[in-house]
C-alpha positions as CSV (number, residue, x, y, z in Angstrom):
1,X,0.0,0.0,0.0
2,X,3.2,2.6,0.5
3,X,4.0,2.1,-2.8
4,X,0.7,3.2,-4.4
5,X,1.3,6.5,-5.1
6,X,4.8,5.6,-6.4
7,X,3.2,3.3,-9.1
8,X,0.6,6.1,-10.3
9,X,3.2,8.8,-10.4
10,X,5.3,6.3,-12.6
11,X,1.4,5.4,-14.6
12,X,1.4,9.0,-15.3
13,X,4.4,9.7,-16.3
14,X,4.7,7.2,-19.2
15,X,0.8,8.5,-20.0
16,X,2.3,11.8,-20.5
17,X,4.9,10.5,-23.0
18,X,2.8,8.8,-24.8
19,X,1.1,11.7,-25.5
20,X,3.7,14.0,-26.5
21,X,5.5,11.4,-28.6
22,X,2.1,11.8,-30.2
23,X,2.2,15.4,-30.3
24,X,5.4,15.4,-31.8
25,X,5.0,13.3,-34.8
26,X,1.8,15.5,-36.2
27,X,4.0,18.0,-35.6
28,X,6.4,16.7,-38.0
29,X,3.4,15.8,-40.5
30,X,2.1,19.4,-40.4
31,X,5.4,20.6,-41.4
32,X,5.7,18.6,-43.9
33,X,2.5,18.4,-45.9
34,X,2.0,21.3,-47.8
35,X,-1.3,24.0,-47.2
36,X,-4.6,23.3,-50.1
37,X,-4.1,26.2,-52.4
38,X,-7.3,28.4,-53.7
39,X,-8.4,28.4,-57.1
40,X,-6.0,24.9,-57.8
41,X,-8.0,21.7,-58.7
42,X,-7.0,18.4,-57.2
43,X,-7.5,14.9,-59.3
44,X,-6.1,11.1,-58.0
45,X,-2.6,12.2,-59.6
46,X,-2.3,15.0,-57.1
47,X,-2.9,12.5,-54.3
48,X,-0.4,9.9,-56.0
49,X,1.9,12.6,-56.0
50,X,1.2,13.3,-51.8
51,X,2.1,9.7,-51.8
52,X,5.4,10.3,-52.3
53,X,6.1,12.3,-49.2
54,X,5.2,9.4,-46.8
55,X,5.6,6.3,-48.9
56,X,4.8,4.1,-45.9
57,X,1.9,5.6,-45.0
58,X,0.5,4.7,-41.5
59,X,-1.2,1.2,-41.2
60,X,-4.3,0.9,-39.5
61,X,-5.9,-2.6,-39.5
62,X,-6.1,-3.5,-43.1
63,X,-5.4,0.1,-44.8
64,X,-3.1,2.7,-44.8
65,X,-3.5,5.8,-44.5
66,X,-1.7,8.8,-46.1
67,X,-1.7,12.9,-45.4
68,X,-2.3,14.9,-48.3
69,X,-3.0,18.8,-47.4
70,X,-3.7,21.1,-44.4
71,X,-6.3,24.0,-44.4
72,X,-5.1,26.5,-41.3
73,X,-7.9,28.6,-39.7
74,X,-7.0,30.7,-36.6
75,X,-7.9,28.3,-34.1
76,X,-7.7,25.1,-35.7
77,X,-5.7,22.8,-38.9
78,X,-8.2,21.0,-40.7
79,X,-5.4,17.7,-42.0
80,X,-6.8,16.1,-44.9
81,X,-5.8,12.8,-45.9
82,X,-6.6,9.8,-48.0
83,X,-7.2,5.8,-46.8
84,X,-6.2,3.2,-49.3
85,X,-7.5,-0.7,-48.5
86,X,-5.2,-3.4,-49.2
87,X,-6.1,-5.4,-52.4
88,X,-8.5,-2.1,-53.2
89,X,-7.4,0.2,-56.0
90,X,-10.3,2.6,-54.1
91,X,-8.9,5.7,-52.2
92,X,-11.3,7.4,-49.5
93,X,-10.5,10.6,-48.2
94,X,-11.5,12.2,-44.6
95,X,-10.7,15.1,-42.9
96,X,-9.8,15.7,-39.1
97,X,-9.5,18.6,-37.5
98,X,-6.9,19.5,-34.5
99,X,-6.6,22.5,-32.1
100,X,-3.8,24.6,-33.5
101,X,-2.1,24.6,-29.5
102,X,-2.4,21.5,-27.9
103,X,-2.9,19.6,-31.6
104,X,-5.9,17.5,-29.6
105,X,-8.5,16.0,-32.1
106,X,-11.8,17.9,-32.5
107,X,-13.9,16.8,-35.1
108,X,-13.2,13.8,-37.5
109,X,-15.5,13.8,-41.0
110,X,-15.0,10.6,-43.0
111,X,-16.1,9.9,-47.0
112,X,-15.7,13.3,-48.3
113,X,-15.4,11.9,-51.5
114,X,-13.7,8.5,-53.2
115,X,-11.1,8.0,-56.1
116,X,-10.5,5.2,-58.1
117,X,-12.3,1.7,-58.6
118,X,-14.3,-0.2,-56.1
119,X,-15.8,-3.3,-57.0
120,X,-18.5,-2.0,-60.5
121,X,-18.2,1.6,-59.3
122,X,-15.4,4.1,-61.4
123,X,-15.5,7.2,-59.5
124,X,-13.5,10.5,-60.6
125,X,-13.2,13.3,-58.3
126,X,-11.8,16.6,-57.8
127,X,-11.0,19.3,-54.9
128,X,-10.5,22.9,-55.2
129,X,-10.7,25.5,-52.5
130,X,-12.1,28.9,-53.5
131,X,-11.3,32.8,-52.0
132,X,-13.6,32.0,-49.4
133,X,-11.9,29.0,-48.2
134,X,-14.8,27.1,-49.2
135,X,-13.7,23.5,-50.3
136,X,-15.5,21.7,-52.8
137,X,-15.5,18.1,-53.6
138,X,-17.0,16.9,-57.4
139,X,-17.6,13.2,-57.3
140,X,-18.4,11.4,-60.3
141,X,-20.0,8.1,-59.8
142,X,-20.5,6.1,-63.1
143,X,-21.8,9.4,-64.6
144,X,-23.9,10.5,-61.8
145,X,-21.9,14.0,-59.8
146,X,-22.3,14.6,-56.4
147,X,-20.8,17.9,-55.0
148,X,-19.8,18.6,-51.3
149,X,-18.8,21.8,-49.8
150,X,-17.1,22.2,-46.9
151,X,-16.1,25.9,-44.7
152,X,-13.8,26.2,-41.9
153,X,-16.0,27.5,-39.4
154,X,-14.6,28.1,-35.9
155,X,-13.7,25.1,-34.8
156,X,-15.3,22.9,-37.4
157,X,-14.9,21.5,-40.4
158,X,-18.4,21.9,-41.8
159,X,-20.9,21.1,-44.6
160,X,-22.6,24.3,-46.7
161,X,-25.7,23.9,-47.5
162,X,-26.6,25.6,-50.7
């Protein structure tokens, strides 16, 4: 029983570098991937390309997943990203969005749009970013187009409605 408070001081402790390993590493990613420009459209060569900057990815179950562009607002970094299945030649791509001080997780959104082929599906996308920072994403599914936009506002990473 003396030795309880030693163990959760020692409990803490490795808690707390967990955590700023953690901190450290999207640290690195943010400096590495680069910002989503206005008025530039994105297509699945753009995210090839993003590739390329972490080849590895990071492995989560049975995908990977890769960083692709940040969007900084004053309080927050939107980090978009793509997830690629293994034996897929699909590519999904999410968005989560992290405090700018403490880089904690506050909202993640999932399926903003898809590129490539799953199973009978071709789908063709594209991003762009307009003045407003207002992020739209074109989805063509076997000739049917779906568009989602997306704003920075406050702390989220919402949807417009038109």
């Amino acid at each position: 029983m003396k030795r309880y408070p030693t163990y959760l001081w020692i409990i803490g402790c490795m808690l707390l570098t967990m955590q700023l390993q953690a901190q450290s590493y999207t640290k690195k990613v943010l400096t590495k991937i680069p910002e989503l420009e206005k008025g530039k459209v994105y297509t699945i060569k753009d995210l090839k390309a993003a590739q390329l900057l972490y080849p590895d990815g990071v492995d989560l179950d049975d995908e990977t997943v890769y960083p692709f562009a940040k969007i900084t607002g004053r309080r927050v970094v939107v980090i978009l990203y793509f997830r690629k299945q293994r034996g897929t030649e699909g590519l999904h791509l999410d968005a989560t969005t992290l405090r700018k001080k403490k880089l904690q997780p506050v909202h993640v959104t999932r399926y903003l749009c898809t590129f490539g082929k799953i199973g009978k599906r071709v789908y063709t996308s594209t991003i762009s970013m307009d003045k407003k920072k207002i992020v739209s994403f074109n989805e063509v599914e076997n000739g049917k187009t779906n568009t989602k936009r997306y704003r920075l506002e406050g702390k989220w990473f919402s949807l417009v409605s038109d």
